[in-house]
C-alpha positions in Angstrom: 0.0 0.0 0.0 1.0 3.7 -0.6 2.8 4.8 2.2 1.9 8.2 1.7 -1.6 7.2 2.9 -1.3 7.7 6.4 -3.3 4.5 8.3 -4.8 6.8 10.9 -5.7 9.7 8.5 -8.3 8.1 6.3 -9.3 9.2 2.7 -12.5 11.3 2.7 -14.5 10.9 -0.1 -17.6 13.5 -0.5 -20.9 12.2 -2.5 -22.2 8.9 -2.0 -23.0 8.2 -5.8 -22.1 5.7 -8.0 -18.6 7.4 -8.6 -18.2 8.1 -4.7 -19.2 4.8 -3.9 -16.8 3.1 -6.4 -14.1 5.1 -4.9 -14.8 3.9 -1.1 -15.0 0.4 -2.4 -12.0 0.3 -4.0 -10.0 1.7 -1.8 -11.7 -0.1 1.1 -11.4 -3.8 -0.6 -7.1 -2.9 -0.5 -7.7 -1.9 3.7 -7.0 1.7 2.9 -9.0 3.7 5.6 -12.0 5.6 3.6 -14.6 7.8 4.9 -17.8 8.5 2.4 -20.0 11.1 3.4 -23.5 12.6 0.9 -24.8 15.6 2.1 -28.6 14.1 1.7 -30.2 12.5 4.6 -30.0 8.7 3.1 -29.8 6.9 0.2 -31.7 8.2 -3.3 -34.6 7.2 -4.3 -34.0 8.4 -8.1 -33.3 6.1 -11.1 -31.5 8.6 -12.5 -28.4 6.8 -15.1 -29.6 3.6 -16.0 -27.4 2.0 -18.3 -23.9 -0.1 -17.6 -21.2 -0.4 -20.1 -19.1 -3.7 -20.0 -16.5 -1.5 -19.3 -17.8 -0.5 -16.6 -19.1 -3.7 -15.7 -15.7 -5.2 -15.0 -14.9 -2.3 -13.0 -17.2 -3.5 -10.5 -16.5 -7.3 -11.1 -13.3 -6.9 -9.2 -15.5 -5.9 -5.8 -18.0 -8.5 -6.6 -20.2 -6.2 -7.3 -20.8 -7.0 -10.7 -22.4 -10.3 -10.4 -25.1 -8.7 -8.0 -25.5 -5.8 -11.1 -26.0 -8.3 -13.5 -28.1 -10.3 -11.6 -30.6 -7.5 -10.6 -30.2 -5.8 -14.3 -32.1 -6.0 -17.3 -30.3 -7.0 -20.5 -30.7 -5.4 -23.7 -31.5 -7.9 -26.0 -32.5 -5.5 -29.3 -31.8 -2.1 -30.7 -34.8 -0.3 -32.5 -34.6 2.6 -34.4 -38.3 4.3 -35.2 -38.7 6.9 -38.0 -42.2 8.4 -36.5 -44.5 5.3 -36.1 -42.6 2.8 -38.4 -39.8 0.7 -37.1 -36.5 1.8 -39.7 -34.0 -0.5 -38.5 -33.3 -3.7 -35.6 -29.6 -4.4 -34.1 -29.4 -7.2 -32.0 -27.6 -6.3 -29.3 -27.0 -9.7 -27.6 -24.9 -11.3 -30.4 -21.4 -11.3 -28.8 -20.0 -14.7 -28.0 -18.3 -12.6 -24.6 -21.8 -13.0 -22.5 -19.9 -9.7 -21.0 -20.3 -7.7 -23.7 -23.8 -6.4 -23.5 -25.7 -3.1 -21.9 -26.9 -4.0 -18.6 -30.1 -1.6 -18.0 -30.5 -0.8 -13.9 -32.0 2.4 -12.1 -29.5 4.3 -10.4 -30.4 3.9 -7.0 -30.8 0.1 -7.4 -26.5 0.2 -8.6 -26.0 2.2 -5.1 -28.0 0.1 -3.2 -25.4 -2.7 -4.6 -22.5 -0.6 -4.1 -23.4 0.0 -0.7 -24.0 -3.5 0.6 -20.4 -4.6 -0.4 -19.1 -1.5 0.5 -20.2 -2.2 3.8 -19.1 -5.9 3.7 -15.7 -4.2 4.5 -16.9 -2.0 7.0 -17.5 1.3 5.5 -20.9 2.8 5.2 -22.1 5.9 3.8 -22.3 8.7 6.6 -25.5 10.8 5.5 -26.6 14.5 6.2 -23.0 15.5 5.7 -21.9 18.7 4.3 -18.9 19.8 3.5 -18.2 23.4 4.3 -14.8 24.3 3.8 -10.8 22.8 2.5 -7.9 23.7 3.9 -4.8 22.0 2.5 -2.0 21.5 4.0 1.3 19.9 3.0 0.8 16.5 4.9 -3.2 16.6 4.6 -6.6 17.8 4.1 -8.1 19.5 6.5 -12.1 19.9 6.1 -14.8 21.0 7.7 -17.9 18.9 7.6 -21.0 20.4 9.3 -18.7 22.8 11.0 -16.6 20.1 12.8 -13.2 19.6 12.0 -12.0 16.2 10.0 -8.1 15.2 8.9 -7.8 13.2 5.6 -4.6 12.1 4.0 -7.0 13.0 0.3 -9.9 14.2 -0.3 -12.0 12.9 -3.9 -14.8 15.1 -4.9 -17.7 13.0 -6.1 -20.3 15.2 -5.4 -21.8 16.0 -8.2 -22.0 19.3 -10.8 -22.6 21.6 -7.8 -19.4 20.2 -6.3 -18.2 22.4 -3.3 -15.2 20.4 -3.9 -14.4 21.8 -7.6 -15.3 25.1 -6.2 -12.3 24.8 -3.4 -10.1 24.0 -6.3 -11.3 27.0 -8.4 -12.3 25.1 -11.7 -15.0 25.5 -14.1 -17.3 23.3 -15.4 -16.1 24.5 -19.4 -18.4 24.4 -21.8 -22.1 25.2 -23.2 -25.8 24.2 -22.6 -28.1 23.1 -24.8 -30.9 25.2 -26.0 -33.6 23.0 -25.3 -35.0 21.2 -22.5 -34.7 17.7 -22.4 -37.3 15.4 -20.1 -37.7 11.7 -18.4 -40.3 10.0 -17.3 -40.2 6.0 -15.6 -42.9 4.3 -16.0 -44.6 1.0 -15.7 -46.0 -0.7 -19.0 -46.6 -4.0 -19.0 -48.4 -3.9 -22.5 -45.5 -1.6 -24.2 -42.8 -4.6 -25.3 -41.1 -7.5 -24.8 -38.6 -7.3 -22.2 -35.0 -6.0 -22.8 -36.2 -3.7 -26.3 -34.6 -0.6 -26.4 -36.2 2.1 -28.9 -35.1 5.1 -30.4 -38.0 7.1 -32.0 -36.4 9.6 -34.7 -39.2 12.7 -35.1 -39.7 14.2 -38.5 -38.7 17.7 -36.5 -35.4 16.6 -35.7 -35.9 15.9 -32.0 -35.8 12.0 -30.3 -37.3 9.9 -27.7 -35.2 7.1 -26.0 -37.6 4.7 -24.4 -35.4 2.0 -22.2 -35.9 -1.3 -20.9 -35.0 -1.1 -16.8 -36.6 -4.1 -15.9 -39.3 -6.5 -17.6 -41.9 -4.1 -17.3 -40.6 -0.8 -16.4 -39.2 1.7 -19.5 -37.4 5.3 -19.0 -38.0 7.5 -21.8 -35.7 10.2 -22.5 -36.7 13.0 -24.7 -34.8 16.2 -26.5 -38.4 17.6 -25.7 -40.5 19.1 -22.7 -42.7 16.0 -21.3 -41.6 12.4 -22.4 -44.3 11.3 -22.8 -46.5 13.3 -24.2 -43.8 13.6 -27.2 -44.0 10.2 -28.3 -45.0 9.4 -32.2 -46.9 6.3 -30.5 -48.6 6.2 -27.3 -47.0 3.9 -24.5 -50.0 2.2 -22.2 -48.6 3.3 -18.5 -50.1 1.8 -15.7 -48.2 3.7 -13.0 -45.5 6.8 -13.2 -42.9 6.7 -11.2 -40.9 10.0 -11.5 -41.1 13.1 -14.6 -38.9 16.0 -14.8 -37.0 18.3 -17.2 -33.7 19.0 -17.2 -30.9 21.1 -19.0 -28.2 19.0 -20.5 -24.6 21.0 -20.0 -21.4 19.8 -22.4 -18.6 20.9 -20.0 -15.2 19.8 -18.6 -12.8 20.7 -16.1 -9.3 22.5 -17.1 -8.2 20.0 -14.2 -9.4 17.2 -12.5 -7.3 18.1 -8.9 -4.2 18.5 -7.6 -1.7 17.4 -4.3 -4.4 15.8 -2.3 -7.5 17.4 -3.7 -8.9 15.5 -6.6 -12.4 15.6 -9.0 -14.5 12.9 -10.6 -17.9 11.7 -12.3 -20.3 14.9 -13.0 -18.2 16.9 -10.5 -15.6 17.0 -13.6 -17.2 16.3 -16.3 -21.0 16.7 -17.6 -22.6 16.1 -21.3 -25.3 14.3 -23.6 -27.4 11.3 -22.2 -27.4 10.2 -25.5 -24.8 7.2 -25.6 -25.5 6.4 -21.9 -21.6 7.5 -20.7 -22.1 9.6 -18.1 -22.0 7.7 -14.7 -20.4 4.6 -16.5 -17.4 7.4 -17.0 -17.7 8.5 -13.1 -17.2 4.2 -12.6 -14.2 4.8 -14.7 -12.3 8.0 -13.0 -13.3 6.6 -9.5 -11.5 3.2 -10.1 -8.3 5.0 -11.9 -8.7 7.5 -8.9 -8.0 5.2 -5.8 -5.5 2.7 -8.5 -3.2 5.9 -9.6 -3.9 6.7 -5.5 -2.7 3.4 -4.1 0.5 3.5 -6.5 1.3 6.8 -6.0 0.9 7.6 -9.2 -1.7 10.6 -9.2 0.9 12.9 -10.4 4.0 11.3 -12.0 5.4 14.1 -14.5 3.5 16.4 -16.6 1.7 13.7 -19.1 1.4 10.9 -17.0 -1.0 11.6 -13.8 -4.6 11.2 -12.9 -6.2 14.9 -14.6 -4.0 14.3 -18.1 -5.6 10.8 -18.1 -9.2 11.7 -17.0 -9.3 14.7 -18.6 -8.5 13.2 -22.4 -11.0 10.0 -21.8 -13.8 12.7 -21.1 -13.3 14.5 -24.0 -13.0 11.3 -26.3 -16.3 10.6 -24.4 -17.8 14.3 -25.3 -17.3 13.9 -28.5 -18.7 10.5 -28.7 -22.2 11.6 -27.3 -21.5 14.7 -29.3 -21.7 12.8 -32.4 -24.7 10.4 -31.2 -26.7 13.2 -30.1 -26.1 15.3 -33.5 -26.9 11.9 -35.5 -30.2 11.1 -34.2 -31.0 15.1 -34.0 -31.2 14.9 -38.1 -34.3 16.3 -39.2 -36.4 14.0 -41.8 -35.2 13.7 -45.5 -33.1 11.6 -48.0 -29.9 12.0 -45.7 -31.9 10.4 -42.8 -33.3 8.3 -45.2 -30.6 6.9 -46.7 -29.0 6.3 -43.1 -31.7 4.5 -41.4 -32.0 2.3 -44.7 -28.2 1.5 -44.3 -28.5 0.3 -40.9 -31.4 -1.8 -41.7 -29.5 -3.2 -43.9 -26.2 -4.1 -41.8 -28.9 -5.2 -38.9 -29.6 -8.3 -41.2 -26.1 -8.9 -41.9 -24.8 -11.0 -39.1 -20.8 -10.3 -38.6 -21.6 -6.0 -39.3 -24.8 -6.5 -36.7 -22.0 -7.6 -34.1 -19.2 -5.3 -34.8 -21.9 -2.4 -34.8 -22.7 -3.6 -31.5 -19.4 -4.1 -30.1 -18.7 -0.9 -31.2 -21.5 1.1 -29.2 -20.8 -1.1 -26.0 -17.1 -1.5 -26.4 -16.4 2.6 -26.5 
């Protein structure tokens, strides 16, 4: 272990997310002392990010946490892309002989609840109703004041979100732009809407989309580029219960830096951009487990090219410009380009060696 982590001096995380959580569990599986506090009084209730890259999903095999993902998850069996009413085009999204290689689809809360329980299984759990006031750094450790008592860390990991009070101690700016318009989700039950693990995209003739995904074998989120979710939907789904609608602004931003000395960002607190792909907390997974790895080798800054912010900071903006290009592809108004693009996939969808490198392709980025 790093001797640089003092054993009486543990490692505060703040934000008890997926990313924070990864962070605590990784560190805590190696015995390095870890202390996770979330400002909200107990766990969240929200689905929030739903979707699990295989990437992401070994991550968490290495805490046993993966197994207990997959288990609770719903596969994605199919890829459907809608132009209006009529289905365009059908990827199968299952064909990969790695069983691993596939989009596990879970709400949010259910991956914490996971994260959690094994994080506790080393004897760490999540202090709630904490709030981190102030950082002072000093050259042998962090101190920070949490609800206006004083605690010692060796390093402090900001996982708390794009209000961070963390990036704000470090002075750095979310950089970037918004979108224009208002995007929307809604989770609901519908028993009658599809067979189970059917993702759809729905393409409007207007240029904007709807994202309707499989979360378990009844339950769907829809994502829109619209107000209300539902409501914008070229064909009606048959809801029997809503759990949760909102709208929300979607921000394409980056840090200049992820941190520095003992002070360090990751997940939304860094980085923010397009659901459209389904990146964004799968990439918090990511900097979390490079986070306490660089952390335990001592390696969170090793010359100008070679730490922790370089390395975070050029995997977000490969992902950026990923969900960038995702979200300006299905934002295509109608007409021959559109046309000729959905045709296309249709096409490869029915050819069984391009259906699975297509697939791999989407999972494996």
């Amino acid at each position: 272990m790093n001797t640089r982590i003092p054993m009486d001096t543990p490692v505060l995380i703040v934000g008890a997310g997926p990313t924070g959580l990864t962070a605590a569990l990784e560190l805590a599986r190696r015995n390095v002392p870890v202390r996770i506090i979330e400002r909200r009084d107990g766990p969240s209730i929200l689905s929030r990010a739903v979707g699990i890259m295989p990437w992401a999903m070994d991550i968490l095999d290495a805490s046993g946490a993966g197994p207990l993902v997959r288990e609770a998850s719903q596969p994605t069996r199919r890829l459907e892309v809608w132009s209006g009413s009529r289905r365009a085009a059908s990827l199968r999204m299952d064909v990969d002989p790695d069983p691993h290689v596939r989009l596990f689809c879970l709400p949010q809360n259910e991956t914490e609840t996971i994260l959690a329980s094994r994080l506790s299984a080393h004897g760490v759990t999540v202090d709630y109703g904490q709030r981190l006031d102030s950082i002072e750094e000093t050259e042998d450790a962090v101190r920070s004041t949490i609800n206006g008592s004083i605690h010692m860390a060796s390093y402090v990991l900001g996982a708390d979100g794009v209000r961070s009070a963390v990036r704000a101690h470090l002075g750095q700016e979310l950089r970037g732009f918004d979108l224009q318009s208002k995007w929307s989700i809604a989770d609901v039950d519908a028993p009658e809407w599809s067979e189970p693990g059917v993702f759809r995209v729905f393409l409007r003739d207007d240029g904007e989309a709807i994202f309707v995904i499989p979360i378990g074998p009844t339950r769907f989120r829809a994502v829109a580029s619209v107000p209300d979710a539902l409501a914008a939907m070229p064909v009606p789904i048959p809801v029997t219960r809503v759990h949760r609608e909102g709208d929300f602004i979607i921000g394409i931003r980056q840090v200049g830096s992820y941190g520095r000395r003992r002070v360090w960002l990751a997940g939304d607190a860094a980085h923010t951009h397009s659901p459209v792909g389904g990146r964004g907390m799968n990439l918090g997974i990511e900097d979390a487990a490079e986070w306490a790895e660089r952390l335990i080798g001592d390696r969170l800054e090793r010359g100008i090219d070679e730490g922790y912010s370089v390395s975070r900071h050029v995997r977000g903006q490969e992902i950026i410009a990923f969900t960038e290009r995702a979200r300006r592809l299905v934002a295509r108004r109608a007409g021959l380009g559109r046309s000729l693009a959905l045709n296309a996939l249709g096409t490869l969808g029915n050819m069984a060696p391009l259906n699975r490198a297509i697939a791999r392709r989407m999972l494996l980025t």
